[in-house]
C-alpha positions as CSV (number, residue, x, y, z in Angstrom):
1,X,4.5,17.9,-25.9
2,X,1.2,16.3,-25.4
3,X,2.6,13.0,-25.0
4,X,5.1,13.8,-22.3
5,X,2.5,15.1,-20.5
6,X,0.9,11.8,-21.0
7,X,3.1,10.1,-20.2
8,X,4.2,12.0,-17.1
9,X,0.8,12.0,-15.8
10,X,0.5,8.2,-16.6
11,X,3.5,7.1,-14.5
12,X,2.4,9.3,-11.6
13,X,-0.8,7.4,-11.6
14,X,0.8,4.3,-11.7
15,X,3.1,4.9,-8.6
16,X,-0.3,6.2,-6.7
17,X,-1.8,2.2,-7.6
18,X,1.7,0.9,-6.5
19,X,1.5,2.7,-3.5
20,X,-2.3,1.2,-2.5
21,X,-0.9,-2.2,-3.1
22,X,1.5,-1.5,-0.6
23,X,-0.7,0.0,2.2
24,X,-2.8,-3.0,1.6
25,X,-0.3,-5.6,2.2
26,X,-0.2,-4.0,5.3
27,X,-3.9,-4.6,6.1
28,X,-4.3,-7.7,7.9
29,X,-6.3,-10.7,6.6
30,X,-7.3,-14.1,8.2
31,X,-4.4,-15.4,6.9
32,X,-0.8,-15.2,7.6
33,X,1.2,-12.6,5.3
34,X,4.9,-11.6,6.2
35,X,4.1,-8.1,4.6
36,X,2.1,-7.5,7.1
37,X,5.4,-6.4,9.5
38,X,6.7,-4.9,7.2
39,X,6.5,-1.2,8.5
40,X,7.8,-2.3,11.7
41,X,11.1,-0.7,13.0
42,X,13.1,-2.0,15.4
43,X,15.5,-0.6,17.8
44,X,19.1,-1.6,16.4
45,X,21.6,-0.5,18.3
46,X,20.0,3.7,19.3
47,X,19.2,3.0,15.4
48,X,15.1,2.7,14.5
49,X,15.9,-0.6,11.3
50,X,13.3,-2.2,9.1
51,X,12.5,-5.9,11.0
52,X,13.0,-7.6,7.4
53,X,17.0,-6.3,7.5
54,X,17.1,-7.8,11.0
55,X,15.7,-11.2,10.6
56,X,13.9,-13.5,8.3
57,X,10.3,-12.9,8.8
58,X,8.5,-16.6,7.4
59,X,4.9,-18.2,7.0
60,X,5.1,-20.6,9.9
61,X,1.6,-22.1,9.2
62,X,-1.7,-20.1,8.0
63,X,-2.2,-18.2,10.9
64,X,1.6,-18.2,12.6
65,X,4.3,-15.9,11.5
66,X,7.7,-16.8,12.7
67,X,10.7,-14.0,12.7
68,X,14.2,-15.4,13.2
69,X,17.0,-13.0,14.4
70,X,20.3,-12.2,12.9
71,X,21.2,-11.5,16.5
72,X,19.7,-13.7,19.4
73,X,19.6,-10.6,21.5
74,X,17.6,-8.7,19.5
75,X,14.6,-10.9,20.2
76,X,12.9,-8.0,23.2
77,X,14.0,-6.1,20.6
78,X,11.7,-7.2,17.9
79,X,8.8,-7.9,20.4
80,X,8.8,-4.8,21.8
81,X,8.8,-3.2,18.4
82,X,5.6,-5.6,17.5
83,X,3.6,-4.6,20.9
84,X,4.1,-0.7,19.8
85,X,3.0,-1.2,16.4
86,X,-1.0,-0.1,15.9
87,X,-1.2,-4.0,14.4
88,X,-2.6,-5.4,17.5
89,X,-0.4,-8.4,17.6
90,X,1.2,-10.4,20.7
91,X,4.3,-12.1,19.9
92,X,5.3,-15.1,21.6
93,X,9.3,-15.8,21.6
94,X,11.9,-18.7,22.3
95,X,15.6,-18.5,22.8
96,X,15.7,-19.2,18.9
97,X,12.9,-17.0,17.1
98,X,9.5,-14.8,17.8
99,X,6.6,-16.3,17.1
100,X,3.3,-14.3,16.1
101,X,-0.1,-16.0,16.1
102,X,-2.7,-14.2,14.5
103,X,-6.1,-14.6,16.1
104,X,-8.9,-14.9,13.5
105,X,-10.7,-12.2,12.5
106,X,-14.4,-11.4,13.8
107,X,-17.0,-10.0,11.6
108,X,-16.9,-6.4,13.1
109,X,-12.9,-7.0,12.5
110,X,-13.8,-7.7,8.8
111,X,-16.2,-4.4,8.3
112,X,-13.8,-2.6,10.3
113,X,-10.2,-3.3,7.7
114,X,-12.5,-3.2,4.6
115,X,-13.6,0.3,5.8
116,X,-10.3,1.3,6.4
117,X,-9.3,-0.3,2.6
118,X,-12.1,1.9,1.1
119,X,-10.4,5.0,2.5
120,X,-6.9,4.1,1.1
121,X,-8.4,3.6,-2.1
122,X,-10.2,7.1,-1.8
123,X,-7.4,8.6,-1.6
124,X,-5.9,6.8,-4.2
125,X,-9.1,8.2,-6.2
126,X,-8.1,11.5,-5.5
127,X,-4.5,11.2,-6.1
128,X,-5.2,9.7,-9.6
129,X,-8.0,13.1,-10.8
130,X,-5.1,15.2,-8.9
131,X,-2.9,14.2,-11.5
132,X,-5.4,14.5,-14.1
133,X,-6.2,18.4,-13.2
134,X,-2.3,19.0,-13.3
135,X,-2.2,17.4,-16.4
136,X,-5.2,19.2,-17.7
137,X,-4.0,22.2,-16.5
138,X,-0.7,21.7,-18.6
139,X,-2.3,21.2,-21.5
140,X,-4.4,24.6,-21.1
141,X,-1.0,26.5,-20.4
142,X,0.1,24.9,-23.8
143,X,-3.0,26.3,-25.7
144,X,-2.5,29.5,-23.9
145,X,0.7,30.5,-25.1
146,X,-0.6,28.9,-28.6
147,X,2.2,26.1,-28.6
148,X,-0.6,23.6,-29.7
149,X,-4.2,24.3,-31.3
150,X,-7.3,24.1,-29.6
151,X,-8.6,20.5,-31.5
152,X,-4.6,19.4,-30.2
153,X,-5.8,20.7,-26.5
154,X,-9.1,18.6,-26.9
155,X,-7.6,15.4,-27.6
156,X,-4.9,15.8,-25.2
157,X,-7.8,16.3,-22.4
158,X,-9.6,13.6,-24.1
159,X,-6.6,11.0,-23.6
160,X,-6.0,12.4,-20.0
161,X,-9.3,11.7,-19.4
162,X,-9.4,7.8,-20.5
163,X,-5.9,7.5,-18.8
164,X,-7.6,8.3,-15.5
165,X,-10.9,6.3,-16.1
166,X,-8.6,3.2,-16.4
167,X,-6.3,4.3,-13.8
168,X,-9.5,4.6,-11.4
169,X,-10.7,1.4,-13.1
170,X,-7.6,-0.3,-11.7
171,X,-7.7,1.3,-8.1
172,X,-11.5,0.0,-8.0
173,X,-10.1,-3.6,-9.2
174,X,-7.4,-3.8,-6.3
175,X,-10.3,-3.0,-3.9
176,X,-12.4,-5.5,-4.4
177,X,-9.7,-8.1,-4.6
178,X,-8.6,-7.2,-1.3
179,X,-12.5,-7.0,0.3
180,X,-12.9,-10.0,-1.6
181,X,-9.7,-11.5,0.4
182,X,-10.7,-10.2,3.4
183,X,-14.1,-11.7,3.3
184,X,-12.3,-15.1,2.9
185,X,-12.8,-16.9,6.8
């Protein structure tokens, strides 16, 4: 019983880490990253569509992303979607593709996203010891209604407890490897 809850509580935190990974793809660094469009939605026919299941999205050079339509008309399609987004980006386009040149990043810029990345990995903090009171509190109903002893309890909370030190470990690691990339000039 212990261990489900374990385990439960161990896969929860593991989608919270998988879920900062994601939101920091989305955080733009100096260099050029086709995850970084990869919240965009496109108007597709009255339909709001993912960009990548519209076009190829590619690494043109190290600060140039290039998008290539399935449909050549959807090009003011996929620009106009880019201008809306809060990325701050100004596509250029051709009868063949859109082109996105992504201006270099000032200091303040810098500060600014690795404030923002502390915030996501907050809450990614808080998600992680909200999991760990919910599992805690599991175990306490299981003492309660004497389905497990008190020293079971104990070391149930004890191994809750080091699942969420590394779990917090690993959301502090992901941090710093993405202030550390977007330090990188």
């Amino acid at each position: 019983m212990i261990q489900d809850i374990r385990n439960e509580a161990d896969g929860r935190m593991g989608k919270s880490i998988e879920s900062l990974q994601t939101v920091f793809a989305r955080i733009r660094t100096g260099r050029a990253n086709a995850n970084l469009l990869d919240g965009i939605q496109v108007n597709y026919y009255g339909v709001d569509t993912p960009l990548n299941q519209l076009a190829s999205v590619s690494v043109e050079d190290s600060r140039t992303l290039a998008i290539v339509p399935w449909e050549k008309k959807l090009i003011s399609e996929i620009e106009k979607a880019i201008l809306k987004s809060d990325l701050g980006l100004n596509p250029s386009s051709t009868s063949e593709k859109v082109r996105i040149p992504l201006p270099a990043l000032t200091e303040e810029n810098r500060k600014d996203l690795i404030k923002q990345a502390r915030g996501e990995a907050e809450q990614a903090r808080v998600a992680v010891r909200s999991i760990r009171r919910d599992a805690m509190a599991d175990i306490k109903a299981l003492q309660k209604d004497k389905l497990i002893s008190e020293d079971d309890a104990r070391r149930g909370e004890e191994e809750v407890q080091k699942l969420t030190d590394r779990r917090i470990a690993e959301v502090d690691k992901v941090l710093s490897a993405k202030e550390a990339d977007l330090m990188v000039i």
